[in-house]
PASEBA-1860 file (N, C-alpha, C; in nm, 3 decimals):
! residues 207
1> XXXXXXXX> 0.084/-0.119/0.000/0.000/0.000/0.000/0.088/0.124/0.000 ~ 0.012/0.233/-0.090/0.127/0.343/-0.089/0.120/0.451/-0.003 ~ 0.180/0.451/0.094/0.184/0.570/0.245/0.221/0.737/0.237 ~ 0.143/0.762/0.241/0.124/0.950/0.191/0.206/0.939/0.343 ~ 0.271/0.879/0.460/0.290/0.951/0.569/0.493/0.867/0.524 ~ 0.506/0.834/0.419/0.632/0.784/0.417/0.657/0.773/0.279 ~ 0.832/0.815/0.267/0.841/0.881/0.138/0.910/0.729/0.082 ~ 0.926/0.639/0.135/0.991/0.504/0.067/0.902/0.461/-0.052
9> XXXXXXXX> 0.966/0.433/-0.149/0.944/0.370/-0.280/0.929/0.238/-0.257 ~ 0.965/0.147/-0.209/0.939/0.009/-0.180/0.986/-0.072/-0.035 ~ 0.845/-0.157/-0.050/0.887/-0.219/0.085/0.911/-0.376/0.046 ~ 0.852/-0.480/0.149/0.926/-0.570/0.082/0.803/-0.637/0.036 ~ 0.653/-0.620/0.053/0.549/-0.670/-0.031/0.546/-0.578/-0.188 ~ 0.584/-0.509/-0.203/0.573/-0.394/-0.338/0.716/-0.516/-0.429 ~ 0.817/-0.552/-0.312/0.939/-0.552/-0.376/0.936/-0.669/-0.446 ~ 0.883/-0.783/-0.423/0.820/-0.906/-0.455/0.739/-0.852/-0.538
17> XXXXXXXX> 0.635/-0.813/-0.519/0.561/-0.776/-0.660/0.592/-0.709/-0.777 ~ 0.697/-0.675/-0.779/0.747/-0.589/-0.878/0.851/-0.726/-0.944 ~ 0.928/-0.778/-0.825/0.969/-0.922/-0.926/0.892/-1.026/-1.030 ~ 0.761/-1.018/-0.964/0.651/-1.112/-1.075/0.627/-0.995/-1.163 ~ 0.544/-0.895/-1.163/0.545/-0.817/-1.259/0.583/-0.652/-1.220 ~ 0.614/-0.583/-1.296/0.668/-0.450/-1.323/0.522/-0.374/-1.319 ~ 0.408/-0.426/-1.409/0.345/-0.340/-1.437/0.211/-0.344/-1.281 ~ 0.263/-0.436/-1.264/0.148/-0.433/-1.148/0.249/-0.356/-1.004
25> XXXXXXXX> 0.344/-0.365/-1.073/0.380/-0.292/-0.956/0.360/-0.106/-0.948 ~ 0.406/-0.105/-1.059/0.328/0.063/-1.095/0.178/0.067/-1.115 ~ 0.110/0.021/-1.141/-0.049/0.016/-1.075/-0.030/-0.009/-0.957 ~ -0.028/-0.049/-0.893/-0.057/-0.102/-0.748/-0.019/0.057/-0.658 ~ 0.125/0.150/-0.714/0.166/0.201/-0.658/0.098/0.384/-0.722 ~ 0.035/0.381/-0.818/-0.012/0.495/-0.893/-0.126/0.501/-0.948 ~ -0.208/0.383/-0.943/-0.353/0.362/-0.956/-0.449/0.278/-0.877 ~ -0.423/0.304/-0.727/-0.446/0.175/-0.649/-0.608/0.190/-0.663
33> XXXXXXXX> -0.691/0.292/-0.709/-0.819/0.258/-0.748/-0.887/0.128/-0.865 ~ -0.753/0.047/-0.922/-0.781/0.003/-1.010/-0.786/-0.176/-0.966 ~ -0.720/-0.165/-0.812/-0.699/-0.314/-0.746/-0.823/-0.380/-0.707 ~ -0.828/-0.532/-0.746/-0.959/-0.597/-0.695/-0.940/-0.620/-0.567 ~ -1.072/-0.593/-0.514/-1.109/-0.615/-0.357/-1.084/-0.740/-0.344 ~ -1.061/-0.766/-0.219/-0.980/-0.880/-0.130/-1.074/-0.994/-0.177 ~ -1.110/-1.089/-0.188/-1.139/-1.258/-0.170/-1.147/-1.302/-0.029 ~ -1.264/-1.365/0.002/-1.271/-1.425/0.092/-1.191/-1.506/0.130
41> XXXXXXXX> -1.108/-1.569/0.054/-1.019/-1.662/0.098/-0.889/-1.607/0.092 ~ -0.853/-1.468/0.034/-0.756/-1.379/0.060/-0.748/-1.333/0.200 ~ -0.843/-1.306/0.250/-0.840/-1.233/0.397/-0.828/-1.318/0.473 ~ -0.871/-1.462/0.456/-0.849/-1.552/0.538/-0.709/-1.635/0.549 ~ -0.640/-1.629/0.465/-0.500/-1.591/0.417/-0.429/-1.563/0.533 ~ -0.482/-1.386/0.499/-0.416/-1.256/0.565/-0.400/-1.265/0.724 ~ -0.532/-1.326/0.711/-0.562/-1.335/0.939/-0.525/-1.432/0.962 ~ -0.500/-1.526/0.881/-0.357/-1.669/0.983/-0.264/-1.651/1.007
49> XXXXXXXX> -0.185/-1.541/0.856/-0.075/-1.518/0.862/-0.062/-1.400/0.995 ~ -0.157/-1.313/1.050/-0.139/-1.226/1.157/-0.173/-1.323/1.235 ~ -0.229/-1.449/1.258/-0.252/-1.506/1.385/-0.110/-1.548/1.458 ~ -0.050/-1.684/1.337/0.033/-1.696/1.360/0.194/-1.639/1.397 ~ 0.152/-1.470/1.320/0.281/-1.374/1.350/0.313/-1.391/1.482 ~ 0.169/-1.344/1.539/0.174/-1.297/1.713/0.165/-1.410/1.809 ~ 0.152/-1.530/1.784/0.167/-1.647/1.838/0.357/-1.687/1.834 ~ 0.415/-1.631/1.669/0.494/-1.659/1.735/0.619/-1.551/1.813
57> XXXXXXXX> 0.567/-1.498/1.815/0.645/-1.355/1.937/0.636/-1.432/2.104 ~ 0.560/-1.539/2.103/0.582/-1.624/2.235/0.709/-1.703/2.233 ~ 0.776/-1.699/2.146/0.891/-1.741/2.137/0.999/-1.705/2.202 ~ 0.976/-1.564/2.175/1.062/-1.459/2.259/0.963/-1.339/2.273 ~ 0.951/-1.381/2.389/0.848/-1.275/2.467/0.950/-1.160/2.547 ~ 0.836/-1.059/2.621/0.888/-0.967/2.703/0.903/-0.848/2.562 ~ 0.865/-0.842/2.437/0.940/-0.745/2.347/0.831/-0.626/2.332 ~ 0.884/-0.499/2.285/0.858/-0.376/2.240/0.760/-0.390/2.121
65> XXXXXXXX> 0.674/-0.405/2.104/0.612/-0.334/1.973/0.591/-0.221/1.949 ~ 0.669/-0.248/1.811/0.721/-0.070/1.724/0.628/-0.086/1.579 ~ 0.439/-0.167/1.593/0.356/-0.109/1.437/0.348/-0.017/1.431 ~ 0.342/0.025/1.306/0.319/0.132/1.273/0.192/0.180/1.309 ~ 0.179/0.308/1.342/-0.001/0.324/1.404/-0.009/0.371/1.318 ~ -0.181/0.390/1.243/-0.256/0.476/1.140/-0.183/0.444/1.033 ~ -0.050/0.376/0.956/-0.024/0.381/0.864/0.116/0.492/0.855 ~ 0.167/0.498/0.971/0.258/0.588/1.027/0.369/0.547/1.019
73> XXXXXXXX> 0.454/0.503/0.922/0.586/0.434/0.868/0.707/0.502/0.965 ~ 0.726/0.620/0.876/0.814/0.764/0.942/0.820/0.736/1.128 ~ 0.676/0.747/1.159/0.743/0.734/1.321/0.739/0.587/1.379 ~ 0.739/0.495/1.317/0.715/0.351/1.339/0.911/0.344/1.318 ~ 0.964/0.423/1.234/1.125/0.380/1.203/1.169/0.450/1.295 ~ 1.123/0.564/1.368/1.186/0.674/1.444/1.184/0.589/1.589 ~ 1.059/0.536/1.610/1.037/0.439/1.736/1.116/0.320/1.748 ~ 1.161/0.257/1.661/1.248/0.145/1.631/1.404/0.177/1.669
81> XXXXXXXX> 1.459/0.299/1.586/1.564/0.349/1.673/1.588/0.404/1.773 ~ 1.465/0.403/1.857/1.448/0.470/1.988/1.465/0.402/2.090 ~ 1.395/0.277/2.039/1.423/0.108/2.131/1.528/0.047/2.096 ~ 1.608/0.066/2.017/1.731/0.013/1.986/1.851/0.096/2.038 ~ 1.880/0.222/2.088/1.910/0.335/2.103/1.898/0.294/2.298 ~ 1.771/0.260/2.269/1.796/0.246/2.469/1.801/0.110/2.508 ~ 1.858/0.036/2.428/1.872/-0.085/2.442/1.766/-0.245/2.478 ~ 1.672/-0.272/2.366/1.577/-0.271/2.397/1.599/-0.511/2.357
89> XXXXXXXX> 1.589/-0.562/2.404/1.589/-0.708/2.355/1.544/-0.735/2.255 ~ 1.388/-0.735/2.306/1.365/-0.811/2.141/1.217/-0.707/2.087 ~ 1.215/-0.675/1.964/1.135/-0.568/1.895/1.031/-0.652/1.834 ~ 0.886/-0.666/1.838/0.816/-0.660/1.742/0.784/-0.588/1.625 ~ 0.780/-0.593/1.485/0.767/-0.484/1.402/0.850/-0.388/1.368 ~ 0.992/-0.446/1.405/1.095/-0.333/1.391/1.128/-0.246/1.232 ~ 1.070/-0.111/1.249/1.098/-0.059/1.094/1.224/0.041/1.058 ~ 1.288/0.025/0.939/1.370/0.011/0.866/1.383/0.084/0.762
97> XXXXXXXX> 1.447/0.214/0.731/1.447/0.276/0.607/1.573/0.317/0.573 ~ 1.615/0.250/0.488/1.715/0.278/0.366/1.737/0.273/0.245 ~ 1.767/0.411/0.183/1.814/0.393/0.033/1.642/0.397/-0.015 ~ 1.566/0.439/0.035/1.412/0.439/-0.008/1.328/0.340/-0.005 ~ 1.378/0.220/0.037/1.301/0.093/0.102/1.291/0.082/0.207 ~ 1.151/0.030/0.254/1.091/0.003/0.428/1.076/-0.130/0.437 ~ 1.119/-0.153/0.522/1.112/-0.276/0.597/1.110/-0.280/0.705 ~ 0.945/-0.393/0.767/0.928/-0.388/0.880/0.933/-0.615/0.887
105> XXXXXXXX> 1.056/-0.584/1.004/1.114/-0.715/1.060/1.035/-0.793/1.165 ~ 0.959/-0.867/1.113/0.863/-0.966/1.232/0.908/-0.973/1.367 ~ 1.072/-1.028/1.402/1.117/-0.998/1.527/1.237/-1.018/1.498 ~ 1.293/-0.920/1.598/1.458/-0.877/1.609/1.489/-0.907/1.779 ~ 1.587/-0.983/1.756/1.627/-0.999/1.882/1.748/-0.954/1.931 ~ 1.838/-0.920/2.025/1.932/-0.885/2.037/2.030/-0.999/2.093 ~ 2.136/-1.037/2.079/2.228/-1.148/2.117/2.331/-1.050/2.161 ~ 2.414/-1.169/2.225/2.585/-1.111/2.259/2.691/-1.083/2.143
113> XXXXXXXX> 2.611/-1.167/2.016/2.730/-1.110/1.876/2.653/-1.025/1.761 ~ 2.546/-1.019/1.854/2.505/-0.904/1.742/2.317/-0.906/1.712 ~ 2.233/-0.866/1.622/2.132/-0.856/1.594/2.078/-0.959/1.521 ~ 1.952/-1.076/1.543/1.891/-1.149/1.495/1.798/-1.144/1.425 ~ 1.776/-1.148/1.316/1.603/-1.117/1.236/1.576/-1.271/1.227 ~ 1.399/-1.285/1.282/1.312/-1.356/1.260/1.224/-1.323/1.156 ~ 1.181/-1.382/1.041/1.060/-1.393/0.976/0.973/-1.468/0.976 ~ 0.865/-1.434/1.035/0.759/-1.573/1.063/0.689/-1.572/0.958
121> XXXXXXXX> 0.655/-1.729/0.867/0.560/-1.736/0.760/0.466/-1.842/0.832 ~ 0.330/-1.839/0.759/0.240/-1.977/0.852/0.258/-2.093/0.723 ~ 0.355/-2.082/0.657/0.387/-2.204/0.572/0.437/-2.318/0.678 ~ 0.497/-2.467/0.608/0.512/-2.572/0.678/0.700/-2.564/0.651 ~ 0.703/-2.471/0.572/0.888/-2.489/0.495/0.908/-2.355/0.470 ~ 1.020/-2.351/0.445/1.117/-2.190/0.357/1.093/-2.236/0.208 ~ 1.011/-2.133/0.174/0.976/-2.120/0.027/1.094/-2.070/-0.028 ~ 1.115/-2.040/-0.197/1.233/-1.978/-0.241/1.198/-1.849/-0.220
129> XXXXXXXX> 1.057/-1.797/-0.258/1.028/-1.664/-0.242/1.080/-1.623/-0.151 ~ 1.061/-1.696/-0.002/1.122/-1.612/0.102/1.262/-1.594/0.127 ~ 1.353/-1.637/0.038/1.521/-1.586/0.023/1.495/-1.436/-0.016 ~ 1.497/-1.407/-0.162/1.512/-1.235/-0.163/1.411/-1.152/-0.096 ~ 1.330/-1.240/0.028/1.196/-1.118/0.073/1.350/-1.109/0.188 ~ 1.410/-1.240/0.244/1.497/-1.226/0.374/1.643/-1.095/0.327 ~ 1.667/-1.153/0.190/1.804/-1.091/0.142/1.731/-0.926/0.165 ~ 1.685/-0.863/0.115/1.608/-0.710/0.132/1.605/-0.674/0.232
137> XXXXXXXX> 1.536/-0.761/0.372/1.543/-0.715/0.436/1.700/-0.720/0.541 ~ 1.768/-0.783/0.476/1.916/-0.783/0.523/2.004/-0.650/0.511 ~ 1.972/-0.593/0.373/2.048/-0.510/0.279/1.952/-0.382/0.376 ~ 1.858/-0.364/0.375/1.777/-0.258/0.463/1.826/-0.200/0.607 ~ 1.822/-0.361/0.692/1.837/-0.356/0.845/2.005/-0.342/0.815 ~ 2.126/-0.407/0.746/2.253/-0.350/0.763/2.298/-0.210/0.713 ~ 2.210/-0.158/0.589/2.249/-0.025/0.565/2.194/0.053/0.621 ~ 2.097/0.056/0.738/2.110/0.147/0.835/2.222/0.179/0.963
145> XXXXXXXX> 2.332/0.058/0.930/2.430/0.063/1.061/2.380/-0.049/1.145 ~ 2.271/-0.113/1.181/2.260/-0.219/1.240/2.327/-0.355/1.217 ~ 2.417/-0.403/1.268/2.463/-0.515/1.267/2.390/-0.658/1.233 ~ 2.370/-0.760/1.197/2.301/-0.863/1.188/2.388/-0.998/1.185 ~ 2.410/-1.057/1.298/2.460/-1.187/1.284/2.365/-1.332/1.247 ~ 2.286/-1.274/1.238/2.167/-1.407/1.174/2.040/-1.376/1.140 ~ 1.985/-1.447/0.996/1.854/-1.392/0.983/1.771/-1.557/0.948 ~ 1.673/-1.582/1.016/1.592/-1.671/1.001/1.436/-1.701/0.949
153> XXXXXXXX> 1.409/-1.770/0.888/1.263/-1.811/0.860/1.178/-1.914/0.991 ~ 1.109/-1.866/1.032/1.045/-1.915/1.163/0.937/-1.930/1.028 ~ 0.874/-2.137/1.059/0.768/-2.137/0.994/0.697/-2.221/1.083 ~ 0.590/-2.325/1.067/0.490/-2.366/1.123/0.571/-2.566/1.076 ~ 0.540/-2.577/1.200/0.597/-2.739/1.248/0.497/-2.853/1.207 ~ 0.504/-2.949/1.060/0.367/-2.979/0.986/0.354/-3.130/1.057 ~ 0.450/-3.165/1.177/0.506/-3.289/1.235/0.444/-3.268/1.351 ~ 0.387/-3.132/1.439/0.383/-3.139/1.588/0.206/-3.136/1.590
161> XXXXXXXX> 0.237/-3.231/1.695/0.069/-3.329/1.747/0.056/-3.214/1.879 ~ -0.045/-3.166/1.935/-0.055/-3.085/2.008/-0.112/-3.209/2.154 ~ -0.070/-3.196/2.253/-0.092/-3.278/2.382/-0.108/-3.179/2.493 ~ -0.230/-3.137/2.478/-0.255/-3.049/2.618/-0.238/-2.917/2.597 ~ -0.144/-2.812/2.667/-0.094/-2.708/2.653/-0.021/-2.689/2.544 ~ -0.058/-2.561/2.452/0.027/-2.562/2.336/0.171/-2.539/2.361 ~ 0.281/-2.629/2.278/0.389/-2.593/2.309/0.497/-2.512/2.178 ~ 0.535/-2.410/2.179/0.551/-2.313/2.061/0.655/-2.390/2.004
169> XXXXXXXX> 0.778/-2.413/2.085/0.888/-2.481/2.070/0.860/-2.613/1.966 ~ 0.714/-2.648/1.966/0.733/-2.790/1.841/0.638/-2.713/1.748 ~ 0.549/-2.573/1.772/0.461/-2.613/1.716/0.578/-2.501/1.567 ~ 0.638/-2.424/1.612/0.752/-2.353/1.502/0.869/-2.426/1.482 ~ 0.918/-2.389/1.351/1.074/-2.461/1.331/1.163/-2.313/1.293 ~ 1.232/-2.300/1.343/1.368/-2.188/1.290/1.452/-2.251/1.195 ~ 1.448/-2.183/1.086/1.580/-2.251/0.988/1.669/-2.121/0.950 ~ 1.777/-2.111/0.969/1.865/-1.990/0.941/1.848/-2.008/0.797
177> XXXXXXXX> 1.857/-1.870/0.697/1.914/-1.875/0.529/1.994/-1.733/0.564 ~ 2.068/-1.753/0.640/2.210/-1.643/0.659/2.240/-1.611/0.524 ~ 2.324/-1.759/0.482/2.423/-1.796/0.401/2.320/-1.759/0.243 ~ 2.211/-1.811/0.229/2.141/-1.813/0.116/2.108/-1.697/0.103 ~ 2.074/-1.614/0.201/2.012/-1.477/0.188/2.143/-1.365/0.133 ~ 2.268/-1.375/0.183/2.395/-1.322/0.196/2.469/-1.357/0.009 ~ 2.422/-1.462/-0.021/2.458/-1.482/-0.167/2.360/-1.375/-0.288 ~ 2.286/-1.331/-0.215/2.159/-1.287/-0.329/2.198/-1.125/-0.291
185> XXXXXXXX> 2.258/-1.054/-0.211/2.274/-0.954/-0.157/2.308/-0.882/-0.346 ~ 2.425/-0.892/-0.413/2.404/-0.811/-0.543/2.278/-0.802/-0.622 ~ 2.252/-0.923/-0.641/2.123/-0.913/-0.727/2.026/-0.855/-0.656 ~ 1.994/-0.875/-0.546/1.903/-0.786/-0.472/1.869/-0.640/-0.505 ~ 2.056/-0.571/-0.468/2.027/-0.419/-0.495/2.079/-0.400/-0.650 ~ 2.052/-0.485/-0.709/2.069/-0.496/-0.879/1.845/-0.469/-0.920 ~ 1.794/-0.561/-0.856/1.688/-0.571/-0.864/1.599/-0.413/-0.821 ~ 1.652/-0.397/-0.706/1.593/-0.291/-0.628/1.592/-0.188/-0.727
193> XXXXXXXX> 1.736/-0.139/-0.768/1.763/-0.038/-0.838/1.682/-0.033/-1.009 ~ 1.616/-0.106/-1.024/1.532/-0.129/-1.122/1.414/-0.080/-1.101 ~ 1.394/-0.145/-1.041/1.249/-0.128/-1.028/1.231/-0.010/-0.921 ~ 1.306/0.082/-0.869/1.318/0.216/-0.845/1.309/0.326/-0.936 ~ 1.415/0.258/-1.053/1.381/0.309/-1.208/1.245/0.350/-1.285 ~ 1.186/0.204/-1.277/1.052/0.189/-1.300/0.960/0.290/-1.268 ~ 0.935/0.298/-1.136/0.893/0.395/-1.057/0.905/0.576/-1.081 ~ 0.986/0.525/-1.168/1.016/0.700/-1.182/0.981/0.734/-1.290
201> XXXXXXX> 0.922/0.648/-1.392/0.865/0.611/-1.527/0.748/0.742/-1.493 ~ 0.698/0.795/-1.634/0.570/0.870/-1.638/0.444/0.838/-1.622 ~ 0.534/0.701/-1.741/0.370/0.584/-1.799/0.374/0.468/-1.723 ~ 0.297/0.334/-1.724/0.294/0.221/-1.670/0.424/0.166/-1.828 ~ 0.498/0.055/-1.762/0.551/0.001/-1.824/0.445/-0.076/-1.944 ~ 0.483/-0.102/-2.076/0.358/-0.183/-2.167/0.389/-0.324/-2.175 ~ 0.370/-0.408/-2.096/0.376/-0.556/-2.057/0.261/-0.576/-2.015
END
């Protein structure tokens, strides 16, 4: 969605969409009167994937949430370095602006060697998609000066039988793509810088 309260050109749902197509990405971003309303089974989608977000922040509890309120990007990034700044463990929603891309990080944790990004999907595995959604937000959260010694895909455990009290620990799996995400880092801001291009176009691209 395009934020009259934040001047970033892409985040990392625009940034993915602009990889499948170009032209939907300049509609989406200059004619959003022209988008079909949600699907019932789109929204239902949408609210697992928020169920499961905040289910898994029990993982590492005790943390800050930094959403954005009203659609409020600008002070959602200002709040993020505010809790990071006073030393804060672990961030829900931590946002991110560099080089004209936003990115907001499911959960950031803080370690003894440095800064952790979690991405929670309610998939059963690490899709490929989710390498350059992780690589972006790598290239984002380090070119602001934040350090990152690990970035992970937290997904949903398609093996764990539930016995009583839910237990988070089987019902998520953590798989690091450090290494996979860290290989895609050129093409990334090879990609970015394109479709920034794009964006600056008059017309919709004709594809």
């Amino acid at each position: 969605m395009k934020d009259r309260k934040s001047k970033h050109l892409l985040s990392k749902s625009t940034f993915l969409r602009g990889l499948q197509c170009g032209k939907s990405l300049y509609l989406h971003r200059y004619r959003p009167e022209l988008r079909d309303e949600l699907s019932g089974e789109q929204e239902a989608v949408f609210r697992r994937g928020r169920e499961v977000g905040m289910l898994a922040r029990g993982l590492f509890p005790g943390g800050e949430d930094s959403s954005p309120i009203n659609w409020n990007y600008d002070g959602a990034v200002r709040r993020t370095a505010g809790l990071v700044k006073a030393g804060a463990k672990v961030i829900y929603e931590a946002a991110f602006l560099h080089d004209g891309i936003l990115c907001l990080a499911d959960i950031l944790v803080k370690r003894r060697n440095g800064w952790e990004l979690y991405e929670v999907k309610s998939s059963t595995g690490v899709k490929d998609v989710y390498l350059p959604d992780a690589a972006l937000q790598y290239c984002v959260i380090t070119g602001t000066g934040l350090a990152l010694s690990d970035a992970s895909i937290v997904h949903l455990n398609n093996e764990y039988v539930r016995r009583g009290k839910l237990d988070l620990n089987g019902l998520f799996t953590i798989q690091s793509v450090l290494r996979e995400a860290g290989a895609m880092l050129d093409e990334v801001k090879n990609q970015t810088d394109a479709l920034k291009k794009l964006l600056s176009r008059k017309k919709a691209p004709a594809i």
